[in-house]
C-alpha positions as CSV (number, residue, x, y, z in Angstrom):
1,X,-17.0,2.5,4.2
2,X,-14.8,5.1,2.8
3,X,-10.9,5.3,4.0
4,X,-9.4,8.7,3.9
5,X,-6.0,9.6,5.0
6,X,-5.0,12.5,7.0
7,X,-3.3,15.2,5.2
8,X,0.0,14.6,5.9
9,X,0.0,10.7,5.4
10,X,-1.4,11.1,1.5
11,X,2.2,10.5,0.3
12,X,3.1,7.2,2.1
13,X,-0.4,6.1,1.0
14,X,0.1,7.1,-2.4
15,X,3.3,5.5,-2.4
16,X,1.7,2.1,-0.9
17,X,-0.4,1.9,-4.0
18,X,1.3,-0.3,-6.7
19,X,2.7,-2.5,-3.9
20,X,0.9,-6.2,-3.3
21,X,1.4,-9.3,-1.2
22,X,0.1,-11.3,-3.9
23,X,3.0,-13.3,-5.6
24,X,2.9,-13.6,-8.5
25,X,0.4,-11.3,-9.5
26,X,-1.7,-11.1,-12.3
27,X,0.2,-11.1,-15.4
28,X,-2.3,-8.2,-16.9
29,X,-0.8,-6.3,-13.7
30,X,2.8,-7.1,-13.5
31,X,3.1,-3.7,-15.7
32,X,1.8,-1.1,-12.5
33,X,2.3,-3.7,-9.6
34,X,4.7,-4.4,-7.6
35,X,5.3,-7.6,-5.2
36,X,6.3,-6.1,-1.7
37,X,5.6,-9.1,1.0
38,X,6.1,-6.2,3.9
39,X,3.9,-3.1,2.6
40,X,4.9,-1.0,5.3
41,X,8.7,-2.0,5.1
42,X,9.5,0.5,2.4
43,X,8.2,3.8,4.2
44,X,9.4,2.5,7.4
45,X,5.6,3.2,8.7
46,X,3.3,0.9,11.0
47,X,0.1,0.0,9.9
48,X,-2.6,2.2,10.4
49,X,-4.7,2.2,13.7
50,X,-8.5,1.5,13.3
51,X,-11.0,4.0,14.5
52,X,-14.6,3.1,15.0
């Protein structure tokens, strides 16, 4: 299964990216990730709806 986003939610995705739940994170990825408990809380944005 591949997830793509519509055109004009790329940026919020892209912004999603370094964000994690997992605390603490790897050390080896402390450098790009971010802990973020809420991932949509920083865009303000609901989780995405699932389409079958």
């Amino acid at each position: 299964m591949l997830n793509v986003a519509v055109p004009d939610l790329w940026e919020q995705v892209e912004r999603r990216v370094p964000l994690t739940g997992v605390d603490p994170g790897p050390e080896s990825r402390r450098v790009v990730y971010r802990h973020e408990p809420d991932k949509f809380a920083p865009q303000a944005s609901s989780p995405p709806t699932s389409i079958s």
